[in-house]
PyMOL Python script that loads the backbone (N, CA, C, O; Angstrom):
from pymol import cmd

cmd.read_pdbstr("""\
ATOM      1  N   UNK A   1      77.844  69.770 119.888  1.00  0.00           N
ATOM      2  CA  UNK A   1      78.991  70.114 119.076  1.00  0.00           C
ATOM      3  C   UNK A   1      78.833  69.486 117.703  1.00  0.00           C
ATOM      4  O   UNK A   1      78.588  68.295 117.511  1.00  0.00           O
ATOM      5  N   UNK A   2      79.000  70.420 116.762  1.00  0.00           N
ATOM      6  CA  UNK A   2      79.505  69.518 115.356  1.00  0.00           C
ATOM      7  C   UNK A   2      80.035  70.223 114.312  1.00  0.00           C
ATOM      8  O   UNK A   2      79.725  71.394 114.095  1.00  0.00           O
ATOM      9  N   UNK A   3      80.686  69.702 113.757  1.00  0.00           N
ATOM     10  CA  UNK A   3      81.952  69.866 112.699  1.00  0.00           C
ATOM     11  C   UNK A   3      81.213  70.437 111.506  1.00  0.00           C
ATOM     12  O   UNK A   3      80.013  70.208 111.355  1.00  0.00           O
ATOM     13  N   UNK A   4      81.914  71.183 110.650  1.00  0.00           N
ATOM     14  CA  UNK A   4      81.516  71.510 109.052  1.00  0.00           C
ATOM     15  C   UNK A   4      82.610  71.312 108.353  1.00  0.00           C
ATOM     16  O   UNK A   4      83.562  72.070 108.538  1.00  0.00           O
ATOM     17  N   UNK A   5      82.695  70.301 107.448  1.00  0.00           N
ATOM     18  CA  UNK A   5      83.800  70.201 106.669  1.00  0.00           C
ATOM     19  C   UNK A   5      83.953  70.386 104.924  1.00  0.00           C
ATOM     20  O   UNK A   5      83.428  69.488 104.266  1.00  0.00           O
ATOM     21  N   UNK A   6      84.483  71.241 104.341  1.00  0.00           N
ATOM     22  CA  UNK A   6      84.191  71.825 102.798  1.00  0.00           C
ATOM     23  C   UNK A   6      85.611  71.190 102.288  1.00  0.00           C
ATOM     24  O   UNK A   6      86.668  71.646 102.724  1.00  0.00           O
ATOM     25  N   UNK A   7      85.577  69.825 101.088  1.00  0.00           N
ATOM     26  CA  UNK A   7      86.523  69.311 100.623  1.00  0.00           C
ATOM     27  C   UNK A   7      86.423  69.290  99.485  1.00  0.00           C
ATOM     28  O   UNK A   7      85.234  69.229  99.174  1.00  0.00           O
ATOM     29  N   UNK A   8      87.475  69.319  98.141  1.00  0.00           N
ATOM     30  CA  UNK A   8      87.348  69.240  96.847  1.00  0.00           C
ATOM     31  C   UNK A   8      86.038  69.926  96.487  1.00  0.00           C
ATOM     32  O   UNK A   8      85.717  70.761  97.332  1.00  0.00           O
ATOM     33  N   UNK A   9      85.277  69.819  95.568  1.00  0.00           N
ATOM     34  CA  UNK A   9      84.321  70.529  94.724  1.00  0.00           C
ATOM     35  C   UNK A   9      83.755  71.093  96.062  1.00  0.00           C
ATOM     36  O   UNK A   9      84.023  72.290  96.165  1.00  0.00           O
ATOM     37  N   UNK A  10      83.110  70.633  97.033  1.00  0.00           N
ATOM     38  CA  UNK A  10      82.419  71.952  97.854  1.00  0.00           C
ATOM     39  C   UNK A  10      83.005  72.954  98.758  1.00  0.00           C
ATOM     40  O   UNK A  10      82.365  73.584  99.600  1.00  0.00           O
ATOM     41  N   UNK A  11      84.713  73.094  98.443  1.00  0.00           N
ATOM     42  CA  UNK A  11      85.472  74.157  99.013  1.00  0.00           C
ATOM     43  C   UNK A  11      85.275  75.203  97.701  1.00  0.00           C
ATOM     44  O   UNK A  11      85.397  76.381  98.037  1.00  0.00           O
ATOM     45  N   UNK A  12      85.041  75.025  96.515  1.00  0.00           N
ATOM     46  CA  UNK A  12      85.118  75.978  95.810  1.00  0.00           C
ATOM     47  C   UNK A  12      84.650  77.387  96.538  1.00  0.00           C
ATOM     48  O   UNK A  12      83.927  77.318  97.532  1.00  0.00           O
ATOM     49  N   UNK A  13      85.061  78.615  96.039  1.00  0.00           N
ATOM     50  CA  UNK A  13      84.554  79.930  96.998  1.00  0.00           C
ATOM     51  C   UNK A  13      83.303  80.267  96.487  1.00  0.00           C
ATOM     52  O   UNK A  13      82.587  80.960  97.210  1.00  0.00           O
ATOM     53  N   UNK A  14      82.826  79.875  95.238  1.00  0.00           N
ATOM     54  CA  UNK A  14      80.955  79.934  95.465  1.00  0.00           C
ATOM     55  C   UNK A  14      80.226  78.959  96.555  1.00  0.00           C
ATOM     56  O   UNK A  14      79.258  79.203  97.276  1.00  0.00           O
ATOM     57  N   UNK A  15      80.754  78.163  96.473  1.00  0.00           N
ATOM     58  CA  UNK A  15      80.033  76.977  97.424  1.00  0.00           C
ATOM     59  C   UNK A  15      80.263  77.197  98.968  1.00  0.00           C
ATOM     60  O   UNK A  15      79.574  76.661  99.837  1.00  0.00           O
ATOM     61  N   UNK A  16      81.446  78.158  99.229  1.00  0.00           N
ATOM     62  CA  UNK A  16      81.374  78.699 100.482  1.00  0.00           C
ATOM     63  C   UNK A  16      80.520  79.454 100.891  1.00  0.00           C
ATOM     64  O   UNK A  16      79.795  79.347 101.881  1.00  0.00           O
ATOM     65  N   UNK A  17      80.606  80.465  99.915  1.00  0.00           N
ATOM     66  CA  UNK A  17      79.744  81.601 100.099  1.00  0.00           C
ATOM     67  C   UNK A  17      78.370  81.154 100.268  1.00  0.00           C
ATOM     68  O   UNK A  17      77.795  81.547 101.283  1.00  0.00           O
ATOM     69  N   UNK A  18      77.584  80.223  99.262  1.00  0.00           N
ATOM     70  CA  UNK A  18      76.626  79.746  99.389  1.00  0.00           C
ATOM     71  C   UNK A  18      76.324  78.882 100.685  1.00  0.00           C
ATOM     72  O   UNK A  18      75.178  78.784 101.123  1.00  0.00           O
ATOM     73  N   UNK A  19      77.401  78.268 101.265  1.00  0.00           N
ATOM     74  CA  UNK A  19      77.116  77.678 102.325  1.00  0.00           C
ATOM     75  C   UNK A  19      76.975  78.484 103.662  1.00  0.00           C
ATOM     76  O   UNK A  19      76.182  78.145 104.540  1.00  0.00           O
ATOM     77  N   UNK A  20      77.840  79.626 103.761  1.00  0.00           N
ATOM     78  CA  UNK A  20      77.569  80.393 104.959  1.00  0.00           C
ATOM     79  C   UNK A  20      76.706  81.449 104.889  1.00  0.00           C
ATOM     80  O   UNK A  20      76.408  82.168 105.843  1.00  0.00           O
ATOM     81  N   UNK A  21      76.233  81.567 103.585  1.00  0.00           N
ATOM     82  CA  UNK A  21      74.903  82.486 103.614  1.00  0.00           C
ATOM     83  C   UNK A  21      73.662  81.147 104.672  1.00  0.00           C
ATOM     84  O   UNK A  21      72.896  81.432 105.593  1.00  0.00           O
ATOM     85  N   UNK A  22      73.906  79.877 104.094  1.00  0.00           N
ATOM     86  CA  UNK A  22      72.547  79.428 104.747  1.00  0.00           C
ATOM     87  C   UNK A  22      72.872  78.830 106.172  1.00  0.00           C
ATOM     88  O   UNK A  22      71.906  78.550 106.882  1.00  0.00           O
ATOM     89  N   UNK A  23      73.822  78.667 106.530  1.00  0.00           N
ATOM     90  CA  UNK A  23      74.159  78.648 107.910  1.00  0.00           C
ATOM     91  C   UNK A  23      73.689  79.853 108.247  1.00  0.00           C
ATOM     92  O   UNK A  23      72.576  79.649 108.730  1.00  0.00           O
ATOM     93  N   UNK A  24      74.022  81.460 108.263  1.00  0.00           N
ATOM     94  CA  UNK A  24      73.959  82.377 109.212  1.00  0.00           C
ATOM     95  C   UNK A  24      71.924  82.617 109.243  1.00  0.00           C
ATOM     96  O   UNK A  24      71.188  83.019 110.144  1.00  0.00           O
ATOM     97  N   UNK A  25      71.600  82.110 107.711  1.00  0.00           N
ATOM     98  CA  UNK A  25      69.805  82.191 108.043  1.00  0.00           C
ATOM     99  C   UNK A  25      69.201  81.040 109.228  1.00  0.00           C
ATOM    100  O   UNK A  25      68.201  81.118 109.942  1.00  0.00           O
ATOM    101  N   UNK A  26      70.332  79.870 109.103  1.00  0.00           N
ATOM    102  CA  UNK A  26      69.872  78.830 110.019  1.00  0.00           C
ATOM    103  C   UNK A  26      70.122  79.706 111.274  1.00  0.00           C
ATOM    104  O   UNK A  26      69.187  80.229 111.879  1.00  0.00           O
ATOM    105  N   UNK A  27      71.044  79.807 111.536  1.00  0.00           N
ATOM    106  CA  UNK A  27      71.614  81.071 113.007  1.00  0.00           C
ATOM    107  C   UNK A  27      70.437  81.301 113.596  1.00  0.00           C
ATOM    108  O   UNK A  27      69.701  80.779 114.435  1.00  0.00           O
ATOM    109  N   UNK A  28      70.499  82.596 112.640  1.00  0.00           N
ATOM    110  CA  UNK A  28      69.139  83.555 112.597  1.00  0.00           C
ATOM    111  C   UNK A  28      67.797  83.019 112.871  1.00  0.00           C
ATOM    112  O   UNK A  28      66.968  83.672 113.504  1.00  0.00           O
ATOM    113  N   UNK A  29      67.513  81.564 112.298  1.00  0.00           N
ATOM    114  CA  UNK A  29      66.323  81.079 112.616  1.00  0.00           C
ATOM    115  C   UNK A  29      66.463  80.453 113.991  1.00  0.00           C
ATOM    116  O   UNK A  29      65.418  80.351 114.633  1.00  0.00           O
ATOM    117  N   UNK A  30      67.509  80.049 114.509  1.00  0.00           N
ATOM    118  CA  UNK A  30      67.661  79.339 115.697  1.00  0.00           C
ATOM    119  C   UNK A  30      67.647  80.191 116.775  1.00  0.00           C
ATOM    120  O   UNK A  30      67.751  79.700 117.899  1.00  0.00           O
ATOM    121  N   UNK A  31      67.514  81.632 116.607  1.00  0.00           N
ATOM    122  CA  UNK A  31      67.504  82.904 117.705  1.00  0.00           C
ATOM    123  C   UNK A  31      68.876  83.469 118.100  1.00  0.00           C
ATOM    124  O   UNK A  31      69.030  84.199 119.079  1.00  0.00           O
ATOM    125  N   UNK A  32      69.846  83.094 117.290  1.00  0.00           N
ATOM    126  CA  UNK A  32      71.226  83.094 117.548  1.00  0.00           C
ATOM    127  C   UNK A  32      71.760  84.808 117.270  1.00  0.00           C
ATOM    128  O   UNK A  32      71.208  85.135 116.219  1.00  0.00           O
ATOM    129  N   UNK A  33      72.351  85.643 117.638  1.00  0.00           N
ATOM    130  CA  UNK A  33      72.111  87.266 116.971  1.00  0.00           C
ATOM    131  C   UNK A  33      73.464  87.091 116.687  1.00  0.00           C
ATOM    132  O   UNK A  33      74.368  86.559 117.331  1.00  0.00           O
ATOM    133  N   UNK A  34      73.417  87.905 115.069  1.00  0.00           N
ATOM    134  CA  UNK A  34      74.617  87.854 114.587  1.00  0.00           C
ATOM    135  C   UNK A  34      74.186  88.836 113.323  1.00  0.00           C
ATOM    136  O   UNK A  34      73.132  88.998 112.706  1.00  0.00           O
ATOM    137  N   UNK A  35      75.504  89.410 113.237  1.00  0.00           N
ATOM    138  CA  UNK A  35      75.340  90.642 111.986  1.00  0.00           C
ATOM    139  C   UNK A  35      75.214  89.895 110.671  1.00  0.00           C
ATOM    140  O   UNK A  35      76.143  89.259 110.174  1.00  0.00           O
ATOM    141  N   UNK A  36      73.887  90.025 110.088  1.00  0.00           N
ATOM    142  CA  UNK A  36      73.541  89.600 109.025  1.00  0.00           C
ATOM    143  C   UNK A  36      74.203  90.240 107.781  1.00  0.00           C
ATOM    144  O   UNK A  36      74.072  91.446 107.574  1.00  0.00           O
ATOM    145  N   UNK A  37      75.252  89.058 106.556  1.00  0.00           N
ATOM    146  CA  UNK A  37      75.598  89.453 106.330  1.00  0.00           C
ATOM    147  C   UNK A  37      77.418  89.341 106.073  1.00  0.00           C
ATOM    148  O   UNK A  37      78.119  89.344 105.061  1.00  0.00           O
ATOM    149  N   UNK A  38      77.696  89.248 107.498  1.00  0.00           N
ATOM    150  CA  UNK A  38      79.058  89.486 108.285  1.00  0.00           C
ATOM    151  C   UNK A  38      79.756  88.535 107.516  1.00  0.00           C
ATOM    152  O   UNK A  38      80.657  88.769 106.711  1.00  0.00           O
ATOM    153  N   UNK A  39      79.128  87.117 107.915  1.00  0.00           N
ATOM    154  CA  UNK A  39      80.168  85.805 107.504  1.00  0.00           C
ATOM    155  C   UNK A  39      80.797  86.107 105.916  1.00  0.00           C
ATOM    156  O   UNK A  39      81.926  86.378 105.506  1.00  0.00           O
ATOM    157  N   UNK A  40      79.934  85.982 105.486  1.00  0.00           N
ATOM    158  CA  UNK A  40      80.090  86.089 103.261  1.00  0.00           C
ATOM    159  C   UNK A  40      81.045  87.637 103.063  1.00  0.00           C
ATOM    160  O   UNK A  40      81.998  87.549 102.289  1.00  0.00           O
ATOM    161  N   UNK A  41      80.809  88.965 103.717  1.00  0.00           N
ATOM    162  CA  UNK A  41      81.435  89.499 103.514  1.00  0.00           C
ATOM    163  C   UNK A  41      82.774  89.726 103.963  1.00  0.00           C
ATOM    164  O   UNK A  41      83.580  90.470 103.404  1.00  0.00           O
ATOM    165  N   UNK A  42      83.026  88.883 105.258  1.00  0.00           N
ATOM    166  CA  UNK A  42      84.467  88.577 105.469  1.00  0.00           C
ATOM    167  C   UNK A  42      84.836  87.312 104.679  1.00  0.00           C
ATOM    168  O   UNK A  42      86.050  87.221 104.499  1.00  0.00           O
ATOM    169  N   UNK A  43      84.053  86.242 104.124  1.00  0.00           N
ATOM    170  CA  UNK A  43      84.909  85.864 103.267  1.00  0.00           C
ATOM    171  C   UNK A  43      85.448  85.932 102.275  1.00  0.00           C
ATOM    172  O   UNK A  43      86.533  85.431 101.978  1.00  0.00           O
ATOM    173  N   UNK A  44      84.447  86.840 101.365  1.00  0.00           N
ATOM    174  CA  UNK A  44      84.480  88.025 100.172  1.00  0.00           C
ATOM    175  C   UNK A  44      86.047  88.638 100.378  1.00  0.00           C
ATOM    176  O   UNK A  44      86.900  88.367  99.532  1.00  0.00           O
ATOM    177  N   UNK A  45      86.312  89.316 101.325  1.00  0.00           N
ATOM    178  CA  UNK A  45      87.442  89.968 101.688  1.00  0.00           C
ATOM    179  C   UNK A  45      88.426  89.151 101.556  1.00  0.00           C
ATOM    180  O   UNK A  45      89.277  89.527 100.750  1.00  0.00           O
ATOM    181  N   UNK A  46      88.647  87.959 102.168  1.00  0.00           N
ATOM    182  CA  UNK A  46      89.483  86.791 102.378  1.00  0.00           C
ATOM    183  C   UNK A  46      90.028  86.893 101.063  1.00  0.00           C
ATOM    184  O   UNK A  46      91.042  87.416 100.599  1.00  0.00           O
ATOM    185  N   UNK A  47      88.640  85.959 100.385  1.00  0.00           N
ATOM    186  CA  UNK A  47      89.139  86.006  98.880  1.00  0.00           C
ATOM    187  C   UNK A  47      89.810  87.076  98.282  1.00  0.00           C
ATOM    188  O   UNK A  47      90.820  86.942  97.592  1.00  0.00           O
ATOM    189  N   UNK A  48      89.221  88.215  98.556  1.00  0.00           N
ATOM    190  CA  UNK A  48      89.288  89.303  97.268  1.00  0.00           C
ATOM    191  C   UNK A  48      91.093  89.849  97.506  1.00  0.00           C
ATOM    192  O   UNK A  48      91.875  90.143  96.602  1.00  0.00           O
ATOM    193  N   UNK A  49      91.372  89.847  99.035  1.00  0.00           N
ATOM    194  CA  UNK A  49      92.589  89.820  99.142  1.00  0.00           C
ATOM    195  C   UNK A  49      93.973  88.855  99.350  1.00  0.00           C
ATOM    196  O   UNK A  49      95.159  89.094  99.574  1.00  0.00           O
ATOM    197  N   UNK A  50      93.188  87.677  99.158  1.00  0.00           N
ATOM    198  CA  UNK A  50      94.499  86.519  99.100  1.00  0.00           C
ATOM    199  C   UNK A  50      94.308  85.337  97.799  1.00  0.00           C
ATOM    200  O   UNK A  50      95.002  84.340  97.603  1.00  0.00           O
ATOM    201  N   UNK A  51      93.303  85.753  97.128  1.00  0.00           N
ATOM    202  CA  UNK A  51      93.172  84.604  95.546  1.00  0.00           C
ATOM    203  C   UNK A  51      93.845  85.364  94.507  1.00  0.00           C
ATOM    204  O   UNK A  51      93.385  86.470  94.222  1.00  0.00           O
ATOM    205  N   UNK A  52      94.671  85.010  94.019  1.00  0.00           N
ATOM    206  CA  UNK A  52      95.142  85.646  92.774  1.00  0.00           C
ATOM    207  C   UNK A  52      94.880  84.895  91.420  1.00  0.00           C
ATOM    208  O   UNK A  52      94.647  83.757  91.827  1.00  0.00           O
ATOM    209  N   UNK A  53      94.804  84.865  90.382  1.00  0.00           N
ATOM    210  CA  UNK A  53      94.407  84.635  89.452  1.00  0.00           C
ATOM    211  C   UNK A  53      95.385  83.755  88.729  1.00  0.00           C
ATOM    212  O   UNK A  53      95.130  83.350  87.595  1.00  0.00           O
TER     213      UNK A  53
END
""", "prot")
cmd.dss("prot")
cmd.show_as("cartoon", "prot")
cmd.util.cbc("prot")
cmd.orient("prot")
């Protein structure tokens, strides 16, 4: 088991994005099957429909 925790400067939503792009390649390298892709574009969504300006 272990935790991922994103606080002050590395919650920003580039630094997310950047972070779960290289988690899902770690995934992927670990034999783990998962829609490549998936994570960043549901958070894309997240954002794109609940950040307002």
């Amino acid at each position: 088991t272990w935790r991922i925790g994103l606080m002050g400067e590395s919650s920003q939503s580039t630094h997310v994005l950047l972070f779960l792009a290289a988690l899902e390649q770690c995934l992927l390298h670990a034999g783990y099957q998962l829609s490549p892709g998936a994570g960043v574009a549901a958070a894309n969504d997240f954002y794109r429909t609940t950040i307002t300006d």
